[in-house]
C-alpha positions, 0 to 999 in steps of 0.5 A: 295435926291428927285427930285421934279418937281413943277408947278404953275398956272396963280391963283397963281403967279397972283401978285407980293405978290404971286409970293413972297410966290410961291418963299419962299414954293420953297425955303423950298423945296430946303432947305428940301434937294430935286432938285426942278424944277418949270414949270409956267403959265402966271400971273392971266389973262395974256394968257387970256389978250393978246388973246383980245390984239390980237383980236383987232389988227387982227380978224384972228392973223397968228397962228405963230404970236400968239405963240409968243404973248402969250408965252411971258406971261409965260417969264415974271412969270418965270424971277419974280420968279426967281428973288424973289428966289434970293433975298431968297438967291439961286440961279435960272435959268429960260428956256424958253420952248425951252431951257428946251428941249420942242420939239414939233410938227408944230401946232400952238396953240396946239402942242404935245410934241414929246419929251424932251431933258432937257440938261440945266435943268440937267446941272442947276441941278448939280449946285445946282440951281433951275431951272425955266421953262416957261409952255405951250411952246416949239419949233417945231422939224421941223420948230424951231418956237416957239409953245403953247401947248394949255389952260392947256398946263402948265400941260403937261409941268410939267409932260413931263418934270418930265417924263424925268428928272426921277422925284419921284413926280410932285405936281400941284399948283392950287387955290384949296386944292386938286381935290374935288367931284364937282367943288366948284365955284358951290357947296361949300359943295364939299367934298376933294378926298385924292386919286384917280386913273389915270382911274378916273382923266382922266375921270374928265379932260375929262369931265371939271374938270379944275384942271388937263389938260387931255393930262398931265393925259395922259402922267402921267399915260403912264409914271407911275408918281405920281401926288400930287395936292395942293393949293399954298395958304395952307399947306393941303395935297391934292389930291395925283393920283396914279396907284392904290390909294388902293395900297397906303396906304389905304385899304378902299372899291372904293366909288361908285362915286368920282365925278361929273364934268361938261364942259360948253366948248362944242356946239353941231351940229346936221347933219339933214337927213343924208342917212340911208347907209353904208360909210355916216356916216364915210364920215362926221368924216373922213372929221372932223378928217381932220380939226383936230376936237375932237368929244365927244359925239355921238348919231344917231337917228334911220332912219325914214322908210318912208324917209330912212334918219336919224340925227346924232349929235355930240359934240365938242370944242366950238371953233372948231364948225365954222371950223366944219360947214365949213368942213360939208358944203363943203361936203353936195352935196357928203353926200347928208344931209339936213341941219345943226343945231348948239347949243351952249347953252348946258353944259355937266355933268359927273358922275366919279366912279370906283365903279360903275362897281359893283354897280347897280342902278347908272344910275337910281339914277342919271337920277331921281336926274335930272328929281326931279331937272326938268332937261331934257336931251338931250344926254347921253353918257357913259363908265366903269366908267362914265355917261355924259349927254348934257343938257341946259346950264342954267340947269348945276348948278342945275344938278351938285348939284342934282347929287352930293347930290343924291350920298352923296357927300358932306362934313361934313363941308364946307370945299370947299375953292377957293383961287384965284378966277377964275385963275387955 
């Protein structure tokens, strides 16, 4: 007997008919001879609704307030589902995140999962029952609030809870048949991956591939777990993420390139006349760590001679960018910088391959397949097995299909398929 944990996105418990055919691919799970326990999303735009609900009662809702607005999204998929299971004939419990054990810290909006103490999941469990978890929450250690793990958090929550109840495997149900070499909202050609490595899917997560979360690849691969992605609305095999995909089962060469990703998520801040001294730049990512700020891309320009004085610019979350200035501005008078400029009209675009490590001429074919695109670049970053550019955000297609064309990524045949619009 196997213990299967299984997650479902917004896409796919959007309605009442979804939930009906989540409940039924559950039950012939169970009926399969496996402990199944399911982590759920929000309906459809649930999450997504009740942040405008909140705008329009408050333009700055109290962060502990919000956690319990927005969790309650995921209470009610969970006690549908269990519901639609019991008309199937088994019988479900559904847990909050608190009462599966989620234990996190006290940030509202994006806490981290400090542990994991799954008790009642267990106790259910050895009843032969199967379990159903509220995603994307759990409860502070410190505080006992209520929390939310952030967008995506469901992901983490899945894997989290697959880690410590031992799990053979944790299977991702999205509105897609697997993780694909480009997103096919934009190219439609986009060819299915059946294996990929920890190292490359984090590296897409990272630089928006929107089909796993970044922290749940993180703590897959910490923890060794397979992860198997398929859609809820087919039967197709997936995207299976392993240690070492050639490990299993194939034998085949790594391809060059496994990917392209793209992230329309980020603004970018430029530090204009930043002194050309030692400490200056640690001053102004010592006062952004401070506010809790991620920053992703990172470029200096070289100090002018004639002034002593150079540009820094940097990307981040396009939600944290008014904190960032904010935190800037406090600290212009000590860093003695010019000004700041901000762009959020940018989009990032990413080639992923373990392959490149061995292969030379990658960077040139990509930038050449932008430039014949008449795409220009603002940033470029890179590492490994990754090369990321900034351009204008309305070049973002264009550079997605050039990149993924100029390495051959696409399919034999069309057989990219989203099946439940936008939702994850």
């Amino acid at each position: 007997m196997a213990l299967v944990v299984q997650k479902y996105g917004g896409s796919s418990v959007a309605d009442a008919s979804c939930i009906k055919r989540v409940a039924q691919r559950i039950v012939a799970t169970k009926k399969a001879g496996n402990d199944v326990v399911v982590i759920v999303s929000a309906m459809g735009d649930t999450t997504d609704e009740l942040l405008d609900l909140a705008k329009q009662v408050s333009p700055l809702p109290p962060g502990r307030e919000l956690d319990m607005l927005l969790t309650s999204g995921e209470r009610i998929s969970m006690a549908l589902l269990a519901m639609a299971i019991a008309n199937l004939g088994h019988e479900a419990r559904s847990f909050t995140g608190s009462q599966a054990g989620v234990i996190t810290d006290s940030t509202h909006g994006k806490a981290r999962i400090i542990d994991v103490t799954p008790g009642r999941i267990q106790e259910a469990l050895g009843l032969g029952h199967i379990a159903i978890v509220a995603g994307f929450q759990g409860v502070s250690q410190d505080t006992k609030d209520i929390t939310t793990l952030g967008r995506g958090g469901s992901d983490t929550t899945a894997v989290a809870l697959a880690a410590a109840l031992e799990a053979d495997v944790c299977e991702i149900y999205t509105d897609v048949d697997g993780v694909f070499t480009a997103d096919p909202r934009i190219v439609p050609t986009a060819r299915q991956i059946p294996r990929l490595s920890f190292e490359e899917t984090l590296e897409m997560a990272a630089c928006g591939a929107k089909i796993l979360h970044l922290r749940c690849v993180e703590y897959a691969r910490r923890f060794q777990l397979p992860i198997h992605v398929r859609s809820s609305f087919s039967s197709k095999e997936g995207t299976w993420v392993f240690t070492d995909p050639k490990t299993e089962g194939t034998e085949m060469e790594q391809p060059i390139i496994s990917g392209v990703a793209h992230d329309r998520s980020e603004a970018k801040i430029t530090v204009v006349g930043v002194p050309d001294k030692i400490g200056e730049a640690a001053a102004i990512f010592k006062t952004l760590a401070d506010a809790e700020i991620n920053i992703d891309m990172i470029v200096q320009n070289v100090s002018a001679a004639a002034t002593g004085r150079t540009d820094i610019s940097f990307t981040l979350p396009t939600n944290d960018a008014q904190m960032a200035l904010t935190a800037l501005k406090k600290i212009q008078s000590k860093v003695v910088f010019d000004s700041l400029l901000f762009d959020d009209r940018i989009g990032k675009v990413s080639l992923i391959g373990a392959g490149m490590r061995s292969h030379p001429g990658v960077t040139a074919t990509f930038f050449s397949a932008l430039a014949n695109a008449g795409v220009n670049i603002e940033m470029i970053s890179t590492s490994e097995i990754r090369i990321s550019v900034v351009v204008d955000e309305d070049d973002v297609d264009a550079a997605v299909n050039a990149a993924h064309q100029a390495f051959d990524l696409d399919a034999d045949e069309v057989e990219a398929v989203v099946y439940g619009g936008s939702g994850r």
